[in-house]
PyMOL Python script that loads the backbone (N, CA, C, O; Angstrom):
from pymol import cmd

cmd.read_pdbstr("""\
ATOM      1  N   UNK A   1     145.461  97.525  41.014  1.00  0.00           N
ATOM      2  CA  UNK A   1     146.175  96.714  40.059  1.00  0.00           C
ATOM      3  C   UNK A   1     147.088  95.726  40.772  1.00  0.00           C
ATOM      4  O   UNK A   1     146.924  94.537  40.496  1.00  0.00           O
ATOM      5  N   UNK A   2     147.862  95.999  41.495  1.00  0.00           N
ATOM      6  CA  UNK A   2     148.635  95.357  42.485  1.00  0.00           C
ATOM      7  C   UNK A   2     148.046  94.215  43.378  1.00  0.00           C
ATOM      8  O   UNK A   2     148.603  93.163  43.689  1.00  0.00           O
ATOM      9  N   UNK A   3     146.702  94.687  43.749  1.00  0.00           N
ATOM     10  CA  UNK A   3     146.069  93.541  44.200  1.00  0.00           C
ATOM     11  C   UNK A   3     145.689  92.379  43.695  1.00  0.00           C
ATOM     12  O   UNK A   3     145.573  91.329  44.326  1.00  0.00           O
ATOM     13  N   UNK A   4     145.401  92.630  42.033  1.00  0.00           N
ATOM     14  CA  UNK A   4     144.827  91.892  41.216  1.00  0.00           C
ATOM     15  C   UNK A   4     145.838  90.821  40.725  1.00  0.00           C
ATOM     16  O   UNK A   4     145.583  89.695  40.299  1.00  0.00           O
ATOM     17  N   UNK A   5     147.149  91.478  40.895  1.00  0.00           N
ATOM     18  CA  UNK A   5     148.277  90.845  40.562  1.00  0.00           C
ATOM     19  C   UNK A   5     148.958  89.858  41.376  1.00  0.00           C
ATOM     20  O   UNK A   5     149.748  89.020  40.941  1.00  0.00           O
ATOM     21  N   UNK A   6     148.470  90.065  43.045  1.00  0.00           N
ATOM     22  CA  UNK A   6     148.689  89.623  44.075  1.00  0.00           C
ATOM     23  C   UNK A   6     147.554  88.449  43.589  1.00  0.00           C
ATOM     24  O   UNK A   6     148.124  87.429  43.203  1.00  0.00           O
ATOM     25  N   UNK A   7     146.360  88.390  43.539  1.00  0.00           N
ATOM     26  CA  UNK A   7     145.256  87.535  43.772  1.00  0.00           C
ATOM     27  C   UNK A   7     145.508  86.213  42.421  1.00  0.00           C
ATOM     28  O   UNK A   7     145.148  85.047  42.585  1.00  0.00           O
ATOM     29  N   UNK A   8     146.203  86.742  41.107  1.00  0.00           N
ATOM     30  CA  UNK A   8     146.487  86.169  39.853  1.00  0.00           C
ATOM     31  C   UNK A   8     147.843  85.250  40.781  1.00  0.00           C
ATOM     32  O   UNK A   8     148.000  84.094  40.387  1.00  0.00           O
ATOM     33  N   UNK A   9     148.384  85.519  41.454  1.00  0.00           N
ATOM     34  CA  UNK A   9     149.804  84.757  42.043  1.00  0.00           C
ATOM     35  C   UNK A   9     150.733  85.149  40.975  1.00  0.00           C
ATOM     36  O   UNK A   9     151.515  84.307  40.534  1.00  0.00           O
ATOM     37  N   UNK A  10     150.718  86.450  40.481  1.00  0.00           N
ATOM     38  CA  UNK A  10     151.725  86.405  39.262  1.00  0.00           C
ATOM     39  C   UNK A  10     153.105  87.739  40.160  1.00  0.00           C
ATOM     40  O   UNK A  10     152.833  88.509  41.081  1.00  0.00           O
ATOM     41  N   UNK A  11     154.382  87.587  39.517  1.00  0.00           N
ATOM     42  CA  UNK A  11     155.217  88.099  39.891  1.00  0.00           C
ATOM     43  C   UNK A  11     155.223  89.576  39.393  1.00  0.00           C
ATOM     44  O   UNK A  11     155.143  89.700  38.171  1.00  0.00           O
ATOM     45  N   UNK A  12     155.308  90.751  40.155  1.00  0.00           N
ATOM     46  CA  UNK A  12     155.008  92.124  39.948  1.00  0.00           C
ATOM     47  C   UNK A  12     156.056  92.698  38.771  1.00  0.00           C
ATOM     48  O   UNK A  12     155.803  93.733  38.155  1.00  0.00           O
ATOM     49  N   UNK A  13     157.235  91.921  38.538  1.00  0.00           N
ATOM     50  CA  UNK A  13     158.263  92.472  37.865  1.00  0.00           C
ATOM     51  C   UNK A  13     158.360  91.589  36.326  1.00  0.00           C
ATOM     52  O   UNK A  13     158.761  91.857  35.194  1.00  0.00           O
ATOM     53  N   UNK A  14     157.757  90.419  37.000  1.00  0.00           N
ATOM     54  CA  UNK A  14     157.398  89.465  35.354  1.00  0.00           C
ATOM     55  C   UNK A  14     156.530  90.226  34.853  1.00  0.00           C
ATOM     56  O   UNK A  14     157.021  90.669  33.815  1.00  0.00           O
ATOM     57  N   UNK A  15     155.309  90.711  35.034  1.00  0.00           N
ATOM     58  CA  UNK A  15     154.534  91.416  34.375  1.00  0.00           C
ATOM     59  C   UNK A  15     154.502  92.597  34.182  1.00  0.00           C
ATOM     60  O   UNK A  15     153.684  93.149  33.447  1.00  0.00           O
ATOM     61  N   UNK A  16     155.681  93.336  35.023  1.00  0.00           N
ATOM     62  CA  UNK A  16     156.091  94.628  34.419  1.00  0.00           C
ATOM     63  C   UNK A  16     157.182  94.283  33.313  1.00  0.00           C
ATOM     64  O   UNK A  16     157.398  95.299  32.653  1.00  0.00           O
ATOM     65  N   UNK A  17     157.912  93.247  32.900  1.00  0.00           N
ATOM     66  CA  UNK A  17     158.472  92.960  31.939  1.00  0.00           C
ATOM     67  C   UNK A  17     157.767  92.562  30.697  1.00  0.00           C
ATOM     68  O   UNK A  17     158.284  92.624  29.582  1.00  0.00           O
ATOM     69  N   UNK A  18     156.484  92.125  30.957  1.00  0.00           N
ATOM     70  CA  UNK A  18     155.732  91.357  30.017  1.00  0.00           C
ATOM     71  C   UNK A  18     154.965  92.341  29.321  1.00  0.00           C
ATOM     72  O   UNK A  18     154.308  92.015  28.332  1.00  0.00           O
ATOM     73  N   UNK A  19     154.990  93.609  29.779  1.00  0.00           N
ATOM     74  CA  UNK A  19     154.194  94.641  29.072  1.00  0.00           C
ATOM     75  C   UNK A  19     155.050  95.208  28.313  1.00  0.00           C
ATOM     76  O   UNK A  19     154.828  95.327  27.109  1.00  0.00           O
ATOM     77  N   UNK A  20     156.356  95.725  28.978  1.00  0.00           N
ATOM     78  CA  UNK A  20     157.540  96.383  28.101  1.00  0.00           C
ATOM     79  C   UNK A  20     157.637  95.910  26.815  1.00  0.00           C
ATOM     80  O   UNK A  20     157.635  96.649  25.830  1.00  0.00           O
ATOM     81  N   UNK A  21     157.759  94.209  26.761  1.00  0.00           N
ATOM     82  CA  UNK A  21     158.045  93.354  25.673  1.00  0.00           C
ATOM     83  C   UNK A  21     156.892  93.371  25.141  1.00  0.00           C
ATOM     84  O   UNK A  21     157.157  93.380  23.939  1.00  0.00           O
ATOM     85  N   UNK A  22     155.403  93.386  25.280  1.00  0.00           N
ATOM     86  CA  UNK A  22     154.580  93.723  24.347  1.00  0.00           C
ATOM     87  C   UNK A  22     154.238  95.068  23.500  1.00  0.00           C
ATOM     88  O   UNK A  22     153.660  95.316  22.441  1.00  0.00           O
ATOM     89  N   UNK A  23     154.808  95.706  24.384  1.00  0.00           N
ATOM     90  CA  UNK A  23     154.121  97.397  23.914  1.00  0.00           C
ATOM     91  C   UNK A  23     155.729  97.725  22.796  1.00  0.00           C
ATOM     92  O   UNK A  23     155.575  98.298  21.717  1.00  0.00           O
ATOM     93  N   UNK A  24     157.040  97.309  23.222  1.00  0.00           N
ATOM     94  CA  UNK A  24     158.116  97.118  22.113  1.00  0.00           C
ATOM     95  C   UNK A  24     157.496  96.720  20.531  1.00  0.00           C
ATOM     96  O   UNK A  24     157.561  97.237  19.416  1.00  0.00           O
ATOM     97  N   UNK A  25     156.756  95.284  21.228  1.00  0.00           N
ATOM     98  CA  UNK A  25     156.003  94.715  19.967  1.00  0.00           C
ATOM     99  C   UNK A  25     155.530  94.628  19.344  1.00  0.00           C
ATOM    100  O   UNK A  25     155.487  93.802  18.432  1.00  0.00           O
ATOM    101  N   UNK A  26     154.662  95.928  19.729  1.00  0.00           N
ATOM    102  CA  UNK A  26     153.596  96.303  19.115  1.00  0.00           C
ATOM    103  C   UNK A  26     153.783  97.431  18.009  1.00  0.00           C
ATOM    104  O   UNK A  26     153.305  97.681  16.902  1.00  0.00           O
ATOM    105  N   UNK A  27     154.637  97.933  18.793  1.00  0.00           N
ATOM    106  CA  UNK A  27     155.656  99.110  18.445  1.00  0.00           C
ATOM    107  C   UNK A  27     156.428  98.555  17.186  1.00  0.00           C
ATOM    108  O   UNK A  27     156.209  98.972  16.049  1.00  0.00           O
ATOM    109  N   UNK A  28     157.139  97.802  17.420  1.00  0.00           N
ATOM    110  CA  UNK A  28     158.004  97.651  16.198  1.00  0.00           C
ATOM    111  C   UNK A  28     157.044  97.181  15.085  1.00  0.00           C
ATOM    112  O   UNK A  28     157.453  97.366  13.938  1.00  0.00           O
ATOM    113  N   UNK A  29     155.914  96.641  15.226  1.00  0.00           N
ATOM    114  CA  UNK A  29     155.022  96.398  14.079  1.00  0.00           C
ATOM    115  C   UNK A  29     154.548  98.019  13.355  1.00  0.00           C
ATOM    116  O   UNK A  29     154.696  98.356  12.181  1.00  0.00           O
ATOM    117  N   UNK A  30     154.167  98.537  14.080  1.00  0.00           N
ATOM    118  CA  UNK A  30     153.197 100.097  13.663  1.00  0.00           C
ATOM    119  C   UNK A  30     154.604 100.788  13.123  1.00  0.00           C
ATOM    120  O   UNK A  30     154.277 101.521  12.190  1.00  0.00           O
ATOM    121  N   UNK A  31     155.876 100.847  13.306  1.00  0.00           N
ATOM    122  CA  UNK A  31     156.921 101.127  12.846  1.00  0.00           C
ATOM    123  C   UNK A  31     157.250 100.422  11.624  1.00  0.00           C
ATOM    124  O   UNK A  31     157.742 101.259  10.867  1.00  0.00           O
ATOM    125  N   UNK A  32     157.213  99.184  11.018  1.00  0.00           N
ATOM    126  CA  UNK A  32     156.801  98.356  10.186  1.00  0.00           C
ATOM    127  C   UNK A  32     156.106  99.292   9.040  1.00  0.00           C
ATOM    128  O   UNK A  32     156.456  99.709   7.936  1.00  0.00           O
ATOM    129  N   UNK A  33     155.022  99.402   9.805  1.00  0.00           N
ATOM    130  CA  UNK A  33     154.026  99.883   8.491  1.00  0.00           C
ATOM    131  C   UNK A  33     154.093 101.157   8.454  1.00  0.00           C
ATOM    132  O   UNK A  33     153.239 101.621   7.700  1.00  0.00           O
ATOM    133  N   UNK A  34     154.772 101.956   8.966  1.00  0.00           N
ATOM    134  CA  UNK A  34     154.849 103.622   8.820  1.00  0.00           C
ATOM    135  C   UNK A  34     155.795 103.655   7.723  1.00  0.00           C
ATOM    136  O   UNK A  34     155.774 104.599   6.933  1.00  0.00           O
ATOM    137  N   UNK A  35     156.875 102.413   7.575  1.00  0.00           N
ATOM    138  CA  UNK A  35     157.466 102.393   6.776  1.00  0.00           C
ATOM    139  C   UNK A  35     157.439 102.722   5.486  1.00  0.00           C
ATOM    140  O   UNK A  35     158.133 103.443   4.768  1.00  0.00           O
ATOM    141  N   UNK A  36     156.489 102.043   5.333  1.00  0.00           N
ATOM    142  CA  UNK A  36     155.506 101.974   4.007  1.00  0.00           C
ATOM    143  C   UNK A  36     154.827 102.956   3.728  1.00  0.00           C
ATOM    144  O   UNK A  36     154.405 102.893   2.573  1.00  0.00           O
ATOM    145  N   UNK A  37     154.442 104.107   4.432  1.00  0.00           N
ATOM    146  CA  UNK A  37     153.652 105.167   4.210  1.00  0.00           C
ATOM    147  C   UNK A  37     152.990 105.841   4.905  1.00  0.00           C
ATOM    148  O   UNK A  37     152.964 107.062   5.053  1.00  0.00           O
ATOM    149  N   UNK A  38     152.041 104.493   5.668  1.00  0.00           N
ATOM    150  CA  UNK A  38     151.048 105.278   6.679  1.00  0.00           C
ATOM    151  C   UNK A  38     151.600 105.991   7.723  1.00  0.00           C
ATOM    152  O   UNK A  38     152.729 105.914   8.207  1.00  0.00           O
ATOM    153  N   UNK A  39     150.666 106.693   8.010  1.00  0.00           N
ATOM    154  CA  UNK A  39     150.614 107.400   9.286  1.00  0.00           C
ATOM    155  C   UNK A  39     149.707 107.043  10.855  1.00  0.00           C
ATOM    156  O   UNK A  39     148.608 107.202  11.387  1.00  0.00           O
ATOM    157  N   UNK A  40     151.076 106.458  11.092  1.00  0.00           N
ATOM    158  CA  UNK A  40     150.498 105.687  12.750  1.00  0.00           C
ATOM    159  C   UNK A  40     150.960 105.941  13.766  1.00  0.00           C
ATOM    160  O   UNK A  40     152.166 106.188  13.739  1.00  0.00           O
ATOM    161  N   UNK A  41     150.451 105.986  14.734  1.00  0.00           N
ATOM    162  CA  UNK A  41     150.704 106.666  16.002  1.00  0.00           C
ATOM    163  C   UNK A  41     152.045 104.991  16.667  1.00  0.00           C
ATOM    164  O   UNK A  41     151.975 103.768  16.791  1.00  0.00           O
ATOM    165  N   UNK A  42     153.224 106.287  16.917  1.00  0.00           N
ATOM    166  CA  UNK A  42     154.322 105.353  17.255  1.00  0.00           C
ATOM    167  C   UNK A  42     154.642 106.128  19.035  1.00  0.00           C
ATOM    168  O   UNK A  42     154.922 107.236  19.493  1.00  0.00           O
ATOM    169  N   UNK A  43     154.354 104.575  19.610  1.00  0.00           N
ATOM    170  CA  UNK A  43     154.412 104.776  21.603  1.00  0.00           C
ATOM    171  C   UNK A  43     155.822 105.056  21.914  1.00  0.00           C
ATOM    172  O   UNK A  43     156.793 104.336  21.680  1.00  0.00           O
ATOM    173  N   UNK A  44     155.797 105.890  22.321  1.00  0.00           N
ATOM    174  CA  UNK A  44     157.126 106.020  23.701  1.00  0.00           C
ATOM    175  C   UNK A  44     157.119 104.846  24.482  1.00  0.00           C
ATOM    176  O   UNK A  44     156.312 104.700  25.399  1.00  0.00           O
ATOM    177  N   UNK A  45     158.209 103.754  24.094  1.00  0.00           N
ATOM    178  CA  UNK A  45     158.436 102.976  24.994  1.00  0.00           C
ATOM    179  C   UNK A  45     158.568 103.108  26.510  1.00  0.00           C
ATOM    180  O   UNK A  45     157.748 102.557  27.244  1.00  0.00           O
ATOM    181  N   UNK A  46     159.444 103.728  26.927  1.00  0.00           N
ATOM    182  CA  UNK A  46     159.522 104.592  27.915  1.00  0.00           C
ATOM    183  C   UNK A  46     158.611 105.325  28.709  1.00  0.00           C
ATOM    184  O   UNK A  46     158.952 105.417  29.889  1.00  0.00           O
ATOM    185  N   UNK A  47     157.370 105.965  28.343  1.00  0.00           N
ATOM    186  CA  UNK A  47     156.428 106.099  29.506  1.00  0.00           C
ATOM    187  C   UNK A  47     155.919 105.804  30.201  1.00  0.00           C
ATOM    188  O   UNK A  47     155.439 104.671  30.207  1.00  0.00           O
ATOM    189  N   UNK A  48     155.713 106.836  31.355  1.00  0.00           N
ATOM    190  CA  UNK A  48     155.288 106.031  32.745  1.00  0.00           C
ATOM    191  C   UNK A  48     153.828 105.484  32.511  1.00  0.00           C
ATOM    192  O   UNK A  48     153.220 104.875  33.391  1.00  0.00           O
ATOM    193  N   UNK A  49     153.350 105.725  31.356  1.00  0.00           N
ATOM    194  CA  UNK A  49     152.109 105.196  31.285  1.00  0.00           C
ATOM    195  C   UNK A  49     151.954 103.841  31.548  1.00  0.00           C
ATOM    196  O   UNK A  49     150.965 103.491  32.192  1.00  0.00           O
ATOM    197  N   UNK A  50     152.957 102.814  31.066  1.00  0.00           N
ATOM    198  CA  UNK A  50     153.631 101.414  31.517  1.00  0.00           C
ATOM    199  C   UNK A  50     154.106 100.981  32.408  1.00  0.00           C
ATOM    200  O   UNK A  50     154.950 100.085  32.413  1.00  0.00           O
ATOM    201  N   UNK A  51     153.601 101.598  33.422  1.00  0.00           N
ATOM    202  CA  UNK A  51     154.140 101.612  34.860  1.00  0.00           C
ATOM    203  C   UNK A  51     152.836 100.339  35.243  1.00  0.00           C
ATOM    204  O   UNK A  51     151.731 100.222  34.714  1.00  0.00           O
ATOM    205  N   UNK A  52     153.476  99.486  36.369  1.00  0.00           N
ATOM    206  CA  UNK A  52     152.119  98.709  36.536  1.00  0.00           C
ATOM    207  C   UNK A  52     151.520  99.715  37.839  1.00  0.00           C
ATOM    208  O   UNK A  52     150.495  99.167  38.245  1.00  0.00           O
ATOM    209  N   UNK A  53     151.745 100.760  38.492  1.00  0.00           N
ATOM    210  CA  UNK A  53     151.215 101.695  39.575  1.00  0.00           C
ATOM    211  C   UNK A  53     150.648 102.527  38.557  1.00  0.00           C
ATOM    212  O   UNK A  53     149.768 103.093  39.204  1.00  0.00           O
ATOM    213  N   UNK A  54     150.562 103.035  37.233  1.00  0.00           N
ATOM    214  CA  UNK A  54     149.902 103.694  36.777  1.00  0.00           C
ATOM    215  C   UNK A  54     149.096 102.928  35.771  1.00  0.00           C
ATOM    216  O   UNK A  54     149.009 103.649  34.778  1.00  0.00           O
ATOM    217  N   UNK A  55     148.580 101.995  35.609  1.00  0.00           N
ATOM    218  CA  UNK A  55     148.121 101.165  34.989  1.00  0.00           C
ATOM    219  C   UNK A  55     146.258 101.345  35.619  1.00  0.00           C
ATOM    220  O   UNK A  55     145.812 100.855  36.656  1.00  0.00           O
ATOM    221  N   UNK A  56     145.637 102.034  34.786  1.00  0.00           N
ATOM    222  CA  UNK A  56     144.202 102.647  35.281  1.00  0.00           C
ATOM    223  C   UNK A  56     143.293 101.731  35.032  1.00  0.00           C
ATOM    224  O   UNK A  56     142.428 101.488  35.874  1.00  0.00           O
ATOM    225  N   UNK A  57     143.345 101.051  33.791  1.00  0.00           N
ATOM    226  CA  UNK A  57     142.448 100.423  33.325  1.00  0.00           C
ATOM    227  C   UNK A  57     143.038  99.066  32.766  1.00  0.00           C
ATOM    228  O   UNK A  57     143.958  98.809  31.989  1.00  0.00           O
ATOM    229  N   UNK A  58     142.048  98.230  33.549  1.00  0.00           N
ATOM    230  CA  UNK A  58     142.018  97.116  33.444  1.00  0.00           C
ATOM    231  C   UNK A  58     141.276  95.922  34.199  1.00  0.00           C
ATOM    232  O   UNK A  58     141.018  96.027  35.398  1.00  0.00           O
ATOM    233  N   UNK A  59     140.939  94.786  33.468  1.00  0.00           N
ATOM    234  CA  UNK A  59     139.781  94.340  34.316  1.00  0.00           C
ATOM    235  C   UNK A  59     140.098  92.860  34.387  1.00  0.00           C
ATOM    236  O   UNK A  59     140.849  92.433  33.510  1.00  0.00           O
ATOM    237  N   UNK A  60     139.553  91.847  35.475  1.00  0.00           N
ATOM    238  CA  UNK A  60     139.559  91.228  35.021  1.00  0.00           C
ATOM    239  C   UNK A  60     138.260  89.939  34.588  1.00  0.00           C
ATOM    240  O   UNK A  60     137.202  89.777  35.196  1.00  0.00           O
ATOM    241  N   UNK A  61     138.773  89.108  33.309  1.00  0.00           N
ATOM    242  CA  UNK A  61     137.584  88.110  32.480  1.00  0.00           C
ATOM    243  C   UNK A  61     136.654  87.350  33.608  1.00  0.00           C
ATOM    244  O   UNK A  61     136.393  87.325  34.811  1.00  0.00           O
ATOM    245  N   UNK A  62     136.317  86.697  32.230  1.00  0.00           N
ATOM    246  CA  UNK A  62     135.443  85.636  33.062  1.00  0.00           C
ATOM    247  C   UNK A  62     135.986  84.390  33.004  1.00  0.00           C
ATOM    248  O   UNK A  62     135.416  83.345  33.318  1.00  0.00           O
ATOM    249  N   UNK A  63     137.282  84.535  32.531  1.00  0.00           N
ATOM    250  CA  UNK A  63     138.195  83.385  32.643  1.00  0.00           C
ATOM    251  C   UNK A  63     139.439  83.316  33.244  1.00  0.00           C
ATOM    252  O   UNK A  63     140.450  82.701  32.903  1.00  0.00           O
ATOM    253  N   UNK A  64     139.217  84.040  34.194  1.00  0.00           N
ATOM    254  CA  UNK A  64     140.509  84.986  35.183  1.00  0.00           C
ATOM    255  C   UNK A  64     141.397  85.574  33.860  1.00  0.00           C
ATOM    256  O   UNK A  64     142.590  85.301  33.997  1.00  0.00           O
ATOM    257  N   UNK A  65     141.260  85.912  33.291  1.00  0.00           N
ATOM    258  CA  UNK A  65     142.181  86.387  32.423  1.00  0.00           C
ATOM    259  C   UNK A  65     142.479  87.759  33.052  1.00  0.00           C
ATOM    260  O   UNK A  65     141.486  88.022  33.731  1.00  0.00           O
ATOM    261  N   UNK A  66     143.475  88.872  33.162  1.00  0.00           N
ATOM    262  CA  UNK A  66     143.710  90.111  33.388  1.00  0.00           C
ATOM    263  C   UNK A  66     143.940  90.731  31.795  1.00  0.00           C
ATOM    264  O   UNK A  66     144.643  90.281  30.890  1.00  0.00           O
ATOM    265  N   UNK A  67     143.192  91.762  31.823  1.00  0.00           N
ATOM    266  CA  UNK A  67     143.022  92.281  30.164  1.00  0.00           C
ATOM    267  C   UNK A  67     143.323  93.735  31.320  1.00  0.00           C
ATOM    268  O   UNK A  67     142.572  94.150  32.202  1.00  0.00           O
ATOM    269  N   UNK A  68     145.046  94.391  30.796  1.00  0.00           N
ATOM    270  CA  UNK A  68     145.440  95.683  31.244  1.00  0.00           C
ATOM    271  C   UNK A  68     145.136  96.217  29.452  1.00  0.00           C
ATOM    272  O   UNK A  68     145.290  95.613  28.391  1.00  0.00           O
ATOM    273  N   UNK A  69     144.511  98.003  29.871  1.00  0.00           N
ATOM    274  CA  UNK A  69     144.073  98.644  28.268  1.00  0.00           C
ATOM    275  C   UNK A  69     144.985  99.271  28.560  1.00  0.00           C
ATOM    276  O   UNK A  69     145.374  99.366  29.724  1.00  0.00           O
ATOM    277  N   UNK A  70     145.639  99.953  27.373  1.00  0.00           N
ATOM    278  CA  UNK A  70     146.789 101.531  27.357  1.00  0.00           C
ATOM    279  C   UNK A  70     145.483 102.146  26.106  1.00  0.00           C
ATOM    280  O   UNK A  70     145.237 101.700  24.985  1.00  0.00           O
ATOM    281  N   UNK A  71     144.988 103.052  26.687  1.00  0.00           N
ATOM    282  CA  UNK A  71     144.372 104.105  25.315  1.00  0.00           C
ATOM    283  C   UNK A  71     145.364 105.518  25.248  1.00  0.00           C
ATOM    284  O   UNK A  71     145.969 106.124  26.132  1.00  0.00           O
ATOM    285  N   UNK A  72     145.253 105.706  24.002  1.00  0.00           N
ATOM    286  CA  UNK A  72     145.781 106.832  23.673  1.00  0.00           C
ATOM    287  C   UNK A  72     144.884 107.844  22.994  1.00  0.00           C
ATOM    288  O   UNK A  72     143.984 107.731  22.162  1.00  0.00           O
ATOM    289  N   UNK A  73     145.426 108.868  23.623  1.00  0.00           N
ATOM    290  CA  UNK A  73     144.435 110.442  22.846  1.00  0.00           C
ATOM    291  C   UNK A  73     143.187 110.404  24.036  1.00  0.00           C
ATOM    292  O   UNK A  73     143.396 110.029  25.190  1.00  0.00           O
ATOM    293  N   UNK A  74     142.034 110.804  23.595  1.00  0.00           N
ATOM    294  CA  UNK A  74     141.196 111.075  24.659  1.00  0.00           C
ATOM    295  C   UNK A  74     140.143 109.792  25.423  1.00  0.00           C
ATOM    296  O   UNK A  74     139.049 109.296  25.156  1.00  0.00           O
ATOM    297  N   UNK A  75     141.392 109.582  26.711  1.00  0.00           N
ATOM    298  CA  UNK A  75     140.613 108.134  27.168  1.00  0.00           C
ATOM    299  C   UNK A  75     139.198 108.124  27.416  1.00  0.00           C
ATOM    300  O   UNK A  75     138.790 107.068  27.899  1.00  0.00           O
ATOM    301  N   UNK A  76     138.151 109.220  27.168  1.00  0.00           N
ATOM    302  CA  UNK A  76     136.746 109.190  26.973  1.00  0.00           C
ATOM    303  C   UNK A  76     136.406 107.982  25.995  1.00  0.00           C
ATOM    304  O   UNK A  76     135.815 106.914  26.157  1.00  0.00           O
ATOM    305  N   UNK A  77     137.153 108.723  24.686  1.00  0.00           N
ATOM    306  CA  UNK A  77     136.440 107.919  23.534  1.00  0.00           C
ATOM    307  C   UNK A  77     137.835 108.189  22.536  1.00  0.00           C
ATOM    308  O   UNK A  77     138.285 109.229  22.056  1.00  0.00           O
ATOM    309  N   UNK A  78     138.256 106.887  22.464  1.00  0.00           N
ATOM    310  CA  UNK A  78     139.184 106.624  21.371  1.00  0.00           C
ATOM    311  C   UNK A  78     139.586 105.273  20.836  1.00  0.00           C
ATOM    312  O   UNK A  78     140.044 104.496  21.673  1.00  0.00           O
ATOM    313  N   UNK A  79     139.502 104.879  19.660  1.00  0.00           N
ATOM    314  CA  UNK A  79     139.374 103.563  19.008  1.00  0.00           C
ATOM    315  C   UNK A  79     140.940 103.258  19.191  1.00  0.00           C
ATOM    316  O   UNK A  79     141.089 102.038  19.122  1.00  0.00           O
ATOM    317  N   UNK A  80     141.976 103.814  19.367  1.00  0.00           N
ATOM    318  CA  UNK A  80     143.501 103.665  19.961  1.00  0.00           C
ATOM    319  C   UNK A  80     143.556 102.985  21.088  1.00  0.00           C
ATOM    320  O   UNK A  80     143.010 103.410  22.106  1.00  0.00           O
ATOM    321  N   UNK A  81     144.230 101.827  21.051  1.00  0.00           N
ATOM    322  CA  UNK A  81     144.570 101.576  22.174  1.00  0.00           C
ATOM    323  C   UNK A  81     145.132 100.140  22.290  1.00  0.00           C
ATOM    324  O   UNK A  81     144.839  99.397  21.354  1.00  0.00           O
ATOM    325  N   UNK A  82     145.899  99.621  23.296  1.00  0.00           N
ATOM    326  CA  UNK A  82     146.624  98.549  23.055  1.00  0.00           C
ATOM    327  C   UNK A  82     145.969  97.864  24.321  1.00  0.00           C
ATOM    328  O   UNK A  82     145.136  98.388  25.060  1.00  0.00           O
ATOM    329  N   UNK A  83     146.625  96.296  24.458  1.00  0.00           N
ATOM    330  CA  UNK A  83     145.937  95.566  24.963  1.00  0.00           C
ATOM    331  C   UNK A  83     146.749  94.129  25.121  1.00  0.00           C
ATOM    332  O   UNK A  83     146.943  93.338  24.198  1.00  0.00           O
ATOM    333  N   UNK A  84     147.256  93.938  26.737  1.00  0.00           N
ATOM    334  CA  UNK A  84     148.049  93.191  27.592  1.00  0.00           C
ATOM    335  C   UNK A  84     147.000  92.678  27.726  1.00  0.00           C
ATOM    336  O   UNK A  84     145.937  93.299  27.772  1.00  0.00           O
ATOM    337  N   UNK A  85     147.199  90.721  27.862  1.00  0.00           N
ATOM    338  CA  UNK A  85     146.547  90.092  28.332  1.00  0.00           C
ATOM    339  C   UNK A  85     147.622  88.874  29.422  1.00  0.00           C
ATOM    340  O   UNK A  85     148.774  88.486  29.228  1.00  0.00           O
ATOM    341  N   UNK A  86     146.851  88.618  30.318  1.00  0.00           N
ATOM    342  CA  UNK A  86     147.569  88.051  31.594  1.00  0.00           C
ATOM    343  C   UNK A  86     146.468  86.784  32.074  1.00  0.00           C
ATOM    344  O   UNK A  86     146.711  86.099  33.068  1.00  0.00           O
TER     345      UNK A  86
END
""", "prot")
cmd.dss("prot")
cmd.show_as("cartoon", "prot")
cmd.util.cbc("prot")
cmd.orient("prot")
C-alpha cells in the first residue's frame, strides 16, 4: 500500500486523513438513516482497520485511480463494504 502511495506521489498522512474524513462520512450518513428505523451497520471510527499499514485491499484503475475497499463481516463474501477513492 505504501508503495502505491509512494508511486501516486501522494502524501502518506493526507491520505490517512482522507479516509478518516470519508469513513466519518459515511458514518454520519448510515447514522442518518438508523435514525429513522433501519438497521445498519454503524463503523468504529477509530479502528485500526483505517490504518493505511493495515489497509489489505486495494487496487489500483485503469485510470491510476487508487480504489482502497474496507469490507465488513466475512471478507470472503460480503455485499458490506466501503470504498476510498484516490
Amino acid at each position: 500500500m505504501e508503495d502505491v502511495i509512494e508511486y501516486k506521489n501522494l502524501n502518506k498522512d493526507e491520505v490517512q486523513n482522507r479516509i478518516y474524513k470519508e469513513i466519518a462520512k459515511i458514518n454520519q450518513k448510515t447514522k442518518n438513516i438508523s435514525e429513522q428505523g433501519y438497521n445498519l451497520y454503524l463503523r468504529d471510527e477509530t479502528s485500526d482497520i483505517y490504518k493505511i499499514e493495515n489497509t489489505e485491499n486495494f487496487l489500483l484503475g485503469n485510470n491510476n485511480y487508487l480504489y482502497l475497499i474496507y469490507a465488513y463481516g466475512n471478507n470472503e463474501f460480503t455485499s458490506q463494504m466501503d470504498l476510498v477513492i484516490f
